[in-house]
N, CA, C and O atoms as a Tripos MOL2 file, in Angstrom:
@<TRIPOS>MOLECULE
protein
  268   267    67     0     0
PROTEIN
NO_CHARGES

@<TRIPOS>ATOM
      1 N          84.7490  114.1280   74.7550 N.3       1 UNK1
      2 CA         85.0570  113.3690   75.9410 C.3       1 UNK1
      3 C          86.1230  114.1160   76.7490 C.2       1 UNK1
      4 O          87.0950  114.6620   76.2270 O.2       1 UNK1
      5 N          85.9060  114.1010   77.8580 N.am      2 UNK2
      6 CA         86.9800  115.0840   78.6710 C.3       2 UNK2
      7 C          88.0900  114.1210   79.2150 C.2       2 UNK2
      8 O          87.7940  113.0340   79.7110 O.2       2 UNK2
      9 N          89.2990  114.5360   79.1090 N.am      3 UNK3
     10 CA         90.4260  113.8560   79.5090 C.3       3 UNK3
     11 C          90.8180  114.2150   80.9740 C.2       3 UNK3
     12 O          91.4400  115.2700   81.0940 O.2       3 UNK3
     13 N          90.5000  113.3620   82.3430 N.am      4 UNK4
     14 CA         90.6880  113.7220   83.7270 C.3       4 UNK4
     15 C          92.6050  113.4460   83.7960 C.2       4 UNK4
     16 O          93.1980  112.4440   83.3980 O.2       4 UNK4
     17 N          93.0420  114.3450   84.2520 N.am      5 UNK5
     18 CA         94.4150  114.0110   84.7340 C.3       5 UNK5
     19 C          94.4770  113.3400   85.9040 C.2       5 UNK5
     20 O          93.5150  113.6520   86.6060 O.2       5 UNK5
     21 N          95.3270  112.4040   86.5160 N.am      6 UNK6
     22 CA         95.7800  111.4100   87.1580 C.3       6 UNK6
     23 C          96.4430  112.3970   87.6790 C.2       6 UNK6
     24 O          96.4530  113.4320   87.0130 O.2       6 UNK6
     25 N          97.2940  112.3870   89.1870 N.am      7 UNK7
     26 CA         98.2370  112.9100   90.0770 C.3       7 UNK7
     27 C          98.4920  111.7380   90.6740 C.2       7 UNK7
     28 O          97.5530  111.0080   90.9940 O.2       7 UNK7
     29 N         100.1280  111.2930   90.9750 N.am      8 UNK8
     30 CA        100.3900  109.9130   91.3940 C.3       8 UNK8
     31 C         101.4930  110.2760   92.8320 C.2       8 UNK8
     32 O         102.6720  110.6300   92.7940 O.2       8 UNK8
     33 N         100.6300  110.0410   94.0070 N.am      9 UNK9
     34 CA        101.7160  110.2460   95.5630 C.3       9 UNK9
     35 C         102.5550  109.0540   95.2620 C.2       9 UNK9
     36 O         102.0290  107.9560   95.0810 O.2       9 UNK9
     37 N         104.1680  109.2780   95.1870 N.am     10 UNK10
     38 CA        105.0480  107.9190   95.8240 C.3      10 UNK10
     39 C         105.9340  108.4180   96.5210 C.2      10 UNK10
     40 O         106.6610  109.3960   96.3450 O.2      10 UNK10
     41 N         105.8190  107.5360   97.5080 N.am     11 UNK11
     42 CA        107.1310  107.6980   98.2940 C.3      11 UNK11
     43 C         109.0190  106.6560   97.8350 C.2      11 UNK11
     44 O         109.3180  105.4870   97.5920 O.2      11 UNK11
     45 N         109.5120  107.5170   97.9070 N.am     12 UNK12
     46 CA        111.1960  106.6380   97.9400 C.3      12 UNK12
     47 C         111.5010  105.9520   98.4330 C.2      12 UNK12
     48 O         111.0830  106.3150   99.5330 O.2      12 UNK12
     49 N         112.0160  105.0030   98.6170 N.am     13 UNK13
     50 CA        112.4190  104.1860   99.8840 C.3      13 UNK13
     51 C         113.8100  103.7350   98.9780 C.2      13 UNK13
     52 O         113.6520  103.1640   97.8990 O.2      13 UNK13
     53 N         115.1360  104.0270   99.4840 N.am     14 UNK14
     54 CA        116.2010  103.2650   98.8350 C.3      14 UNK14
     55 C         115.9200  102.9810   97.2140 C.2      14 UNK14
     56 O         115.9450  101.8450   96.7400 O.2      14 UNK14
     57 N         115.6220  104.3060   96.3570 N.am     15 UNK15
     58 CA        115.9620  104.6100   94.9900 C.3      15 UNK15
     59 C         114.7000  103.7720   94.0920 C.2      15 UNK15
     60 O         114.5520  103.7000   92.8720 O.2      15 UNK15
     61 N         113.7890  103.1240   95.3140 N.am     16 UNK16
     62 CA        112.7670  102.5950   94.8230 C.3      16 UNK16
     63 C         111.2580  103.3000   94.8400 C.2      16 UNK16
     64 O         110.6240  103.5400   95.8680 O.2      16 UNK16
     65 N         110.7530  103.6230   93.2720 N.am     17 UNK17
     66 CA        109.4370  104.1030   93.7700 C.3      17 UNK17
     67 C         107.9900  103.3130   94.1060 C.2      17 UNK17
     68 O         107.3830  102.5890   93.3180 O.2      17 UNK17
     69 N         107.5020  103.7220   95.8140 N.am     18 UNK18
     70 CA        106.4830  103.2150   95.8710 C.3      18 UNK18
     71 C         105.4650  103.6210   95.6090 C.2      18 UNK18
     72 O         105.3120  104.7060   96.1700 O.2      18 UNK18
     73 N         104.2020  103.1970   94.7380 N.am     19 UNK19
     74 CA        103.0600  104.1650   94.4950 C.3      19 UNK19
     75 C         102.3350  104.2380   96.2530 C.2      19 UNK19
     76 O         102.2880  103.2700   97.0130 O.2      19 UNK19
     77 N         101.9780  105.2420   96.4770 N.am     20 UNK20
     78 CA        101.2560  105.5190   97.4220 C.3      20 UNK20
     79 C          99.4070  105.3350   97.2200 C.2      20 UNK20
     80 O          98.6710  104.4640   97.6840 O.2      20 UNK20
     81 N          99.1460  106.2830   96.5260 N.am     21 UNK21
     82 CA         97.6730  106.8370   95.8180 C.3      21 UNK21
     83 C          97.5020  107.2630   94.8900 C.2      21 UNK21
     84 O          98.5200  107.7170   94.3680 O.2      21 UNK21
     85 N          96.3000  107.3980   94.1500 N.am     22 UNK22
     86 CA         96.4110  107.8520   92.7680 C.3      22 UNK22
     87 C          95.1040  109.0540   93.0290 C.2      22 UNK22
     88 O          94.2340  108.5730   93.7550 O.2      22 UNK22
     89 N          94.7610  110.7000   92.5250 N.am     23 UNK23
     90 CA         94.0850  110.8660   92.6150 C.3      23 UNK23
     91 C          93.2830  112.2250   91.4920 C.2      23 UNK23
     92 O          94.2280  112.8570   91.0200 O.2      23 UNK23
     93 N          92.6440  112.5030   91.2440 N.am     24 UNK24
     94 CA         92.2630  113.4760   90.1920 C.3      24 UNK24
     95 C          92.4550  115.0960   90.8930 C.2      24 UNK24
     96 O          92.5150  116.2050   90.3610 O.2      24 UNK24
     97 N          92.5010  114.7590   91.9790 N.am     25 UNK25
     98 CA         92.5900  116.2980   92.3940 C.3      25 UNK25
     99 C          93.8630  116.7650   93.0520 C.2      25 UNK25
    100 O          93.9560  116.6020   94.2680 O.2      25 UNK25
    101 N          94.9670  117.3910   92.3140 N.am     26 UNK26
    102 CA         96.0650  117.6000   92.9730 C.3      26 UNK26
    103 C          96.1340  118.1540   94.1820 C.2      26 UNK26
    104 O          96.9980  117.6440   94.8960 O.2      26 UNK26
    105 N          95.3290  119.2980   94.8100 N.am     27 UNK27
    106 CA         95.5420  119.9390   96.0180 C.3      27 UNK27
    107 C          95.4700  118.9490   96.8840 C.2      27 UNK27
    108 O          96.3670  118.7840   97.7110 O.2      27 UNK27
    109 N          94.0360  117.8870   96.7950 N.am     28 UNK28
    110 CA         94.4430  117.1530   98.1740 C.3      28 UNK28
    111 C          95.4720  115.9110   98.1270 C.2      28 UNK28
    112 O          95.6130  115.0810   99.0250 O.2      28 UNK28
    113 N          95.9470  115.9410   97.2810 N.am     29 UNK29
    114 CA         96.9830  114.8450   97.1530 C.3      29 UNK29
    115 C          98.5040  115.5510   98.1920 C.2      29 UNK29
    116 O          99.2520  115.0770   99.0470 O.2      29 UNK29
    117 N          98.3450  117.0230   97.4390 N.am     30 UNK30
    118 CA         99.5900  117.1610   98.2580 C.3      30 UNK30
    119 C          99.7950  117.8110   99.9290 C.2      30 UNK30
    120 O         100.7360  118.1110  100.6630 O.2      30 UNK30
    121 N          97.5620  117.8040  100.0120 N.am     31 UNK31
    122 CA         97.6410  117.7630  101.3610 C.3      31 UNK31
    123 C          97.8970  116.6470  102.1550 C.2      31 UNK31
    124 O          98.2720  116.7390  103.3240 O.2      31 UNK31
    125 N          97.7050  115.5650  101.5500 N.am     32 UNK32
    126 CA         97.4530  113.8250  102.0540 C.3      32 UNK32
    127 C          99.5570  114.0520  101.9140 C.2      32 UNK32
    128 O         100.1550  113.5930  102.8870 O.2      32 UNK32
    129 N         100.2140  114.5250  101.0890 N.am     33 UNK33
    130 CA        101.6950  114.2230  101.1060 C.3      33 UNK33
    131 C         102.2290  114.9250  102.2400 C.2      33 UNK33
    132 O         103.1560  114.3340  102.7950 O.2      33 UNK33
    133 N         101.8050  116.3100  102.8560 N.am     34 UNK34
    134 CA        102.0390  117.0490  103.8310 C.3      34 UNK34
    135 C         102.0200  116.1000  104.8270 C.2      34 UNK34
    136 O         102.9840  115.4570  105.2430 O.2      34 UNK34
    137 N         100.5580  116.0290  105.2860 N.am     35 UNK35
    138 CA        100.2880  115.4430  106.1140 C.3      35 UNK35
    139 C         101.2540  113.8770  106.9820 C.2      35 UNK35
    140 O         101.5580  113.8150  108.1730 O.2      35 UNK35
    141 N         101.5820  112.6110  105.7010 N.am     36 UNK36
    142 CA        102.3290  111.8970  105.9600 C.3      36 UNK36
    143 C         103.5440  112.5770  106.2660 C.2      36 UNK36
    144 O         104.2080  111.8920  107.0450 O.2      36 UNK36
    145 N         104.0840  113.6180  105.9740 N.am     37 UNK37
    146 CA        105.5870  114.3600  106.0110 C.3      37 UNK37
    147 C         105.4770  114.8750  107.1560 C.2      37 UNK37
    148 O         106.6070  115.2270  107.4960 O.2      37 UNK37
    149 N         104.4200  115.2150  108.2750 N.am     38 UNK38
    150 CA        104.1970  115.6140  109.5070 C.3      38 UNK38
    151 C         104.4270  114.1060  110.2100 C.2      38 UNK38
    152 O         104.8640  114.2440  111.3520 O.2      38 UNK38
    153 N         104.2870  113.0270  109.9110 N.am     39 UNK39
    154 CA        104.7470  111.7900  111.0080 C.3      39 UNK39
    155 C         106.1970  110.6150  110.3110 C.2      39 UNK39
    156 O         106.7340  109.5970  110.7480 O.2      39 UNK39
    157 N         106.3880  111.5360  108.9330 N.am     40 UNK40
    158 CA        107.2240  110.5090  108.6230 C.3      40 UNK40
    159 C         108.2590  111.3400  108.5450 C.2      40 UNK40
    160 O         108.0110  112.5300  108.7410 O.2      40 UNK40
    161 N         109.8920  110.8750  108.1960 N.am     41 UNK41
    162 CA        110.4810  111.8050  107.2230 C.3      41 UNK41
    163 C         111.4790  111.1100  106.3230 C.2      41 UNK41
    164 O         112.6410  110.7590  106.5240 O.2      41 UNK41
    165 N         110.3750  110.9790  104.8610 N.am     42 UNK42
    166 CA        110.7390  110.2110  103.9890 C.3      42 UNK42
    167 C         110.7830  110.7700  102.7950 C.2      42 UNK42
    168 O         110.2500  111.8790  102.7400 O.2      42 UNK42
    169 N         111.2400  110.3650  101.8310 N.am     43 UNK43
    170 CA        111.0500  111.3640  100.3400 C.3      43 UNK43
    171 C         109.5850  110.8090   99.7690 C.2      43 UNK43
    172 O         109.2000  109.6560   99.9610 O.2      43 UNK43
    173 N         108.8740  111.7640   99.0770 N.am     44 UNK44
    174 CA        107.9740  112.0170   98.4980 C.3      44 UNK44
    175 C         107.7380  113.0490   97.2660 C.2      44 UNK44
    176 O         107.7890  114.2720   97.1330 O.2      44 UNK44
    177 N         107.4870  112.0700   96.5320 N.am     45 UNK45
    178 CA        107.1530  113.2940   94.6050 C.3      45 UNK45
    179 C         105.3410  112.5250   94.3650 C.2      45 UNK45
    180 O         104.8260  111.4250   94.5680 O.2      45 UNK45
    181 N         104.9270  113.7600   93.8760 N.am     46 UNK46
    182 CA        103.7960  113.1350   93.1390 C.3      46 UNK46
    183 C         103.8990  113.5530   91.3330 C.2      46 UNK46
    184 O         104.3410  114.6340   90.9430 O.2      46 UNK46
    185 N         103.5210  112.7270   90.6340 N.am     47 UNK47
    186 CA        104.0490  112.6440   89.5740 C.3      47 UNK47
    187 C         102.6310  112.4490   88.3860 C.2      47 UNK47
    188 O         101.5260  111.9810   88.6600 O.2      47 UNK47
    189 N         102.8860  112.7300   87.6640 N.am     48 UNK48
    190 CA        101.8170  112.7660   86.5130 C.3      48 UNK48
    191 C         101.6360  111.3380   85.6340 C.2      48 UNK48
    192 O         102.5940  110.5820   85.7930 O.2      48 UNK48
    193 N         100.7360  110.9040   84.8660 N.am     49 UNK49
    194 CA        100.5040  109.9560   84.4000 C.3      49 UNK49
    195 C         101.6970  109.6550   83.3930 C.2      49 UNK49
    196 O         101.4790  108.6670   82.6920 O.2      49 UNK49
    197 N         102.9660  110.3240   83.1600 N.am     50 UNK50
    198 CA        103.6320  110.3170   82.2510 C.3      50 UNK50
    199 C         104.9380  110.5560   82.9910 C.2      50 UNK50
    200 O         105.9690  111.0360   82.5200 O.2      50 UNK50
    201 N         104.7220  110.1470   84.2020 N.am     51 UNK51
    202 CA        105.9420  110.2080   85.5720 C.3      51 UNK51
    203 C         106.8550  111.6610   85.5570 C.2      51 UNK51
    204 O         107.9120  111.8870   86.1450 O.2      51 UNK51
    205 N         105.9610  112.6620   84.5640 N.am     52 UNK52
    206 CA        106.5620  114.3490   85.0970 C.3      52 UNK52
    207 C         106.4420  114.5750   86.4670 C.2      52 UNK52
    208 O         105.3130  114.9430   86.7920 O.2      52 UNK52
    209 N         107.2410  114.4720   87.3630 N.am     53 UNK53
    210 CA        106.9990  115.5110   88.9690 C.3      53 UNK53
    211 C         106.3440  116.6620   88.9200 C.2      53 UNK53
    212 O         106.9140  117.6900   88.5540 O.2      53 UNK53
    213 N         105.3640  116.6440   89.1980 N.am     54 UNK54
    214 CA        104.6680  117.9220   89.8170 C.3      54 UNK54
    215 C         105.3580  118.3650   90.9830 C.2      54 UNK54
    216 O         106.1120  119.2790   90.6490 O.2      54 UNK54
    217 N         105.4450  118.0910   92.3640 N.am     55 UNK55
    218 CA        105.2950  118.1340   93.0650 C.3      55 UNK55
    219 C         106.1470  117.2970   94.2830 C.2      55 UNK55
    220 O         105.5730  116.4750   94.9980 O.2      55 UNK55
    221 N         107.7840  117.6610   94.4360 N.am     56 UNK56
    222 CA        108.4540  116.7070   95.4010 C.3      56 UNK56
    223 C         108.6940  117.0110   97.1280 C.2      56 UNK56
    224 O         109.1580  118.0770   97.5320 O.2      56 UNK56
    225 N         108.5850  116.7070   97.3720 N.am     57 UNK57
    226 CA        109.3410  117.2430   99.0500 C.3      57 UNK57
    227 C         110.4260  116.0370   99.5710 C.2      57 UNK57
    228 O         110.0400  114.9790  100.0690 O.2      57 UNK57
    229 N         112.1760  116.4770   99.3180 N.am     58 UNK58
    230 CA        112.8900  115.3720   99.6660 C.3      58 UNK58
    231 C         113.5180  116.0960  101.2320 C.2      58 UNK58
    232 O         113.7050  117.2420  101.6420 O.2      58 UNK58
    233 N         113.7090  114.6350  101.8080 N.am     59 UNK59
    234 CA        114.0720  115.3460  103.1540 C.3      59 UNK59
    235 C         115.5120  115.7860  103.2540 C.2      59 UNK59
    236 O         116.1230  116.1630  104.2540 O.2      59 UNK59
    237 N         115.8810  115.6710  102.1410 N.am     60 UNK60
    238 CA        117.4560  116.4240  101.6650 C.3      60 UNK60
    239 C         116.9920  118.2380  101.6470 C.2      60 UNK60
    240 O         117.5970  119.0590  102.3360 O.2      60 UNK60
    241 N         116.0210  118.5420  100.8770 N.am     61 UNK61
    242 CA        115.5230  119.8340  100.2200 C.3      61 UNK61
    243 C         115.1290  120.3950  101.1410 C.2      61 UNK61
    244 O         114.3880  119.8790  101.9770 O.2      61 UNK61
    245 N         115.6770  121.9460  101.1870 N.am     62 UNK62
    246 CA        115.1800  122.7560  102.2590 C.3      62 UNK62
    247 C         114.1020  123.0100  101.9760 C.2      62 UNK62
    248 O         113.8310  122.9490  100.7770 O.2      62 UNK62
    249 N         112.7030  123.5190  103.2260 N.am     63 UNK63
    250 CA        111.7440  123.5840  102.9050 C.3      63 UNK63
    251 C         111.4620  124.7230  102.0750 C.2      63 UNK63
    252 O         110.6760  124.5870  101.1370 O.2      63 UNK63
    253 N         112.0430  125.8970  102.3230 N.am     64 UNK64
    254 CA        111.3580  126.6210  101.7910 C.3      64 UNK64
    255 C         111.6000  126.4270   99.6390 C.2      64 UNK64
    256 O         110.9360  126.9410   98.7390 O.2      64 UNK64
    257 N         112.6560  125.6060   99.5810 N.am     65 UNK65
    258 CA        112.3460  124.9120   98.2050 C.3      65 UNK65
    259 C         111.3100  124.3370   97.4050 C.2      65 UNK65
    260 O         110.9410  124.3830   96.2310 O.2      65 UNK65
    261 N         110.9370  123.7100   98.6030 N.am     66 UNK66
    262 CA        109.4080  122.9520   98.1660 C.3      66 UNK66
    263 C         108.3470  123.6760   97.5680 C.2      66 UNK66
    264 O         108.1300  124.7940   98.0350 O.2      66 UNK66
    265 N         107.5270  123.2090   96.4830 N.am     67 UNK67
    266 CA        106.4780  123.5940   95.7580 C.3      67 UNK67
    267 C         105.3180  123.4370   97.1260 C.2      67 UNK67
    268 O         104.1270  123.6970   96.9580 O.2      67 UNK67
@<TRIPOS>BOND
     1     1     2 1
     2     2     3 1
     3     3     4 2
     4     3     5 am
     5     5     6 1
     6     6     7 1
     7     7     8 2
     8     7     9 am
     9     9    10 1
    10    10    11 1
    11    11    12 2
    12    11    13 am
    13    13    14 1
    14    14    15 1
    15    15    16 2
    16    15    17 am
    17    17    18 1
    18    18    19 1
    19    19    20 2
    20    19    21 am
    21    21    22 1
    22    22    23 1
    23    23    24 2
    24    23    25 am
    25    25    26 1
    26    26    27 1
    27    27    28 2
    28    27    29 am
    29    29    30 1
    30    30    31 1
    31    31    32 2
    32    31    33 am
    33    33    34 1
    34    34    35 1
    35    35    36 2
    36    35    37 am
    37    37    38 1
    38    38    39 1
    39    39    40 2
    40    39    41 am
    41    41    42 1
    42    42    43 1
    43    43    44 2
    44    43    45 am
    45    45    46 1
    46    46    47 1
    47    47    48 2
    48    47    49 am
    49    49    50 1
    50    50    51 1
    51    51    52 2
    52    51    53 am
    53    53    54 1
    54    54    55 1
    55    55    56 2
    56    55    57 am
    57    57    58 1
    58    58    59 1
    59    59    60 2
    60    59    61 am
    61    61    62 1
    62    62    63 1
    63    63    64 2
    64    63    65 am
    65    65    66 1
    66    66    67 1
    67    67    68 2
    68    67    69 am
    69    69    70 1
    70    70    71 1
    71    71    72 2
    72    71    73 am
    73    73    74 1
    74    74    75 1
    75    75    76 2
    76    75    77 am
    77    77    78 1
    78    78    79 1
    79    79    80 2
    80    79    81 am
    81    81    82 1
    82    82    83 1
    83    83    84 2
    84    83    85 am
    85    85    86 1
    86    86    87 1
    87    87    88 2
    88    87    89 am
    89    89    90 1
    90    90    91 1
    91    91    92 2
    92    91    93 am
    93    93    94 1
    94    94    95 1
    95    95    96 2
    96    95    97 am
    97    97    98 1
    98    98    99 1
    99    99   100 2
   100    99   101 am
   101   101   102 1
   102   102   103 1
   103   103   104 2
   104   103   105 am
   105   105   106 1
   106   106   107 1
   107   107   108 2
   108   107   109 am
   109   109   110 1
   110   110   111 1
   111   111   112 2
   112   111   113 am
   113   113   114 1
   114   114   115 1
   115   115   116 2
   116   115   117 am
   117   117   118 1
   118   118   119 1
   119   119   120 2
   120   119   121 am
   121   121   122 1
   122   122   123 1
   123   123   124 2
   124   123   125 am
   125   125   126 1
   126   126   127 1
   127   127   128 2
   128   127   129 am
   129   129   130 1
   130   130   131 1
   131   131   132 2
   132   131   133 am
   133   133   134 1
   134   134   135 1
   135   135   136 2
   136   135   137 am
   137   137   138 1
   138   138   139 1
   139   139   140 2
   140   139   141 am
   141   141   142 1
   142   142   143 1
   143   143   144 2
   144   143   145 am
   145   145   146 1
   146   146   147 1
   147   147   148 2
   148   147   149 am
   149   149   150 1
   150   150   151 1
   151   151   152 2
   152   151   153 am
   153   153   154 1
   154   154   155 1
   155   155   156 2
   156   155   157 am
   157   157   158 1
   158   158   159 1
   159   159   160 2
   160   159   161 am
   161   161   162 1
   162   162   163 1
   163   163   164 2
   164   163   165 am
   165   165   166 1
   166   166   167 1
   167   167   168 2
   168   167   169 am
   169   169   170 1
   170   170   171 1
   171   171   172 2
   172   171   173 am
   173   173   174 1
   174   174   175 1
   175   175   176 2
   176   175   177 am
   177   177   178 1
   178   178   179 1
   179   179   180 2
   180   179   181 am
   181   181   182 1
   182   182   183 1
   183   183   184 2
   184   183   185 am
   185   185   186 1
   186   186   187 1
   187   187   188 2
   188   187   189 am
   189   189   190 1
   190   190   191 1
   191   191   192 2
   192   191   193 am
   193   193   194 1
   194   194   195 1
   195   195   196 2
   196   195   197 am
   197   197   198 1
   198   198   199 1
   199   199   200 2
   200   199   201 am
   201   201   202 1
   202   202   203 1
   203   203   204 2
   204   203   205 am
   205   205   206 1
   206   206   207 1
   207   207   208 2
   208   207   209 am
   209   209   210 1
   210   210   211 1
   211   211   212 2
   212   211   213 am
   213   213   214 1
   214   214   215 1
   215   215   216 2
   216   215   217 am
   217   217   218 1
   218   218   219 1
   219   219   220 2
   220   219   221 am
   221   221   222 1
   222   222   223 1
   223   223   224 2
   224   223   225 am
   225   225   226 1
   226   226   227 1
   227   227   228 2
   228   227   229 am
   229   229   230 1
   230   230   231 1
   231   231   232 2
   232   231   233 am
   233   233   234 1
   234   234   235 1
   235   235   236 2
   236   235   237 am
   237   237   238 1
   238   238   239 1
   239   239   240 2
   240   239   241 am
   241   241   242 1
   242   242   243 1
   243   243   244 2
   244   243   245 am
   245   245   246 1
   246   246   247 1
   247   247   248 2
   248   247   249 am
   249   249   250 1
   250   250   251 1
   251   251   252 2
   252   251   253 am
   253   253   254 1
   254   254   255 1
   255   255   256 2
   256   255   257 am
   257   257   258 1
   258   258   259 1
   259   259   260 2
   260   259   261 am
   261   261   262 1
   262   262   263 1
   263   263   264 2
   264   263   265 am
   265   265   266 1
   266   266   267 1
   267   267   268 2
@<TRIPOS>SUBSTRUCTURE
     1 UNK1         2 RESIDUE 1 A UNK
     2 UNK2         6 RESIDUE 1 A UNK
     3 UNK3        10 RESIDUE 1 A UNK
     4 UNK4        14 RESIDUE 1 A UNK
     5 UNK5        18 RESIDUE 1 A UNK
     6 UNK6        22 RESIDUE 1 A UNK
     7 UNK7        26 RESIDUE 1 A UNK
     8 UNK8        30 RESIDUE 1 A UNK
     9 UNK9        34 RESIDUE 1 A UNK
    10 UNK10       38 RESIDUE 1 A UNK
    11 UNK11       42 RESIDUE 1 A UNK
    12 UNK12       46 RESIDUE 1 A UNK
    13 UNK13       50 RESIDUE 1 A UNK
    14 UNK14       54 RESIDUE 1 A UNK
    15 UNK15       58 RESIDUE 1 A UNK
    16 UNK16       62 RESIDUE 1 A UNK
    17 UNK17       66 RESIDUE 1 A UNK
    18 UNK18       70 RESIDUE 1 A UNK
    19 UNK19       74 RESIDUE 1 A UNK
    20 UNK20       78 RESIDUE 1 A UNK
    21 UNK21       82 RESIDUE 1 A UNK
    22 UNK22       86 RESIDUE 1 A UNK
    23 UNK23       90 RESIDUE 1 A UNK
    24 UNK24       94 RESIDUE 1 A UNK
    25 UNK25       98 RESIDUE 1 A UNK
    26 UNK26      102 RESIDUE 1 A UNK
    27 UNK27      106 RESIDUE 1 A UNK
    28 UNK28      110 RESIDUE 1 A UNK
    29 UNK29      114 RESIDUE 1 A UNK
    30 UNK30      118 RESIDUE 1 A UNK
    31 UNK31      122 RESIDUE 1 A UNK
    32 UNK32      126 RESIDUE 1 A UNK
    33 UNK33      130 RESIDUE 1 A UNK
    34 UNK34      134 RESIDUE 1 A UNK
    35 UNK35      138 RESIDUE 1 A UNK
    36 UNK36      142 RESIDUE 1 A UNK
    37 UNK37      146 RESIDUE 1 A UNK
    38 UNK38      150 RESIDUE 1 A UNK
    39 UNK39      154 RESIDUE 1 A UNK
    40 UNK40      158 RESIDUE 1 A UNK
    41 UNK41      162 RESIDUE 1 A UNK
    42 UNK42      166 RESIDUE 1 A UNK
    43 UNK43      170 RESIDUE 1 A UNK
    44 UNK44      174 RESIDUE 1 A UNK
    45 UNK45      178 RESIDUE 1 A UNK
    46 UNK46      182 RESIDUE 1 A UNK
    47 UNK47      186 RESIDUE 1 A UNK
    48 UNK48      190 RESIDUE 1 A UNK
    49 UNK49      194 RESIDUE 1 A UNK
    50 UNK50      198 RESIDUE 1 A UNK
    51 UNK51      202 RESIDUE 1 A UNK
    52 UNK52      206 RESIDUE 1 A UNK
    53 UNK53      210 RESIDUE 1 A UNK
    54 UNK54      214 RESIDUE 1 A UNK
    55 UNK55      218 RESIDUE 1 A UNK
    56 UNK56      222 RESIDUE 1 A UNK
    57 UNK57      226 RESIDUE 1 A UNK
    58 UNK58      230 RESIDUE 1 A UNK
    59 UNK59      234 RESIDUE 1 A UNK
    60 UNK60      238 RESIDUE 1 A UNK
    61 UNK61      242 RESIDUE 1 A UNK
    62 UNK62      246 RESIDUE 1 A UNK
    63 UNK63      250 RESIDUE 1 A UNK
    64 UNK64      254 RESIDUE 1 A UNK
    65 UNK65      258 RESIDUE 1 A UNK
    66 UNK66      262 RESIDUE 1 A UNK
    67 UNK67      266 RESIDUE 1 A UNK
């Protein structure tokens, strides 16, 4: 049986995490996180089924930091 990994978009809001989306394919998850980061500017991690960060962009973090 093959085990699919989960990738989880949330955004921050005041130290609170909101789930955004859940999706099996990381690239477009963190195109769908780009994308909101082009009209918002909010913190965003996407995180693994076991809440490891893959993947954060805080609007503290310089960009070229970002994964």
């Amino acid at each position: 049986m093959c085990a699919f990994k989960i990738s989880i978009l949330k955004r921050i809001i005041n130290n609170k995490q909101l789930e955004v989306t859940r999706s099996f394919d990381l690239d477009n998850l963190i195109c769908t996180a780009k994308e909101i980061l082009e009209e918002n500017e909010i913190d965003l991690i996407i995180t693994d089924e076991k809440s490891k960060i893959i993947w954060k962009n805080k609007k503290s973090t310089p960009v070229h930091e970002n994964a």
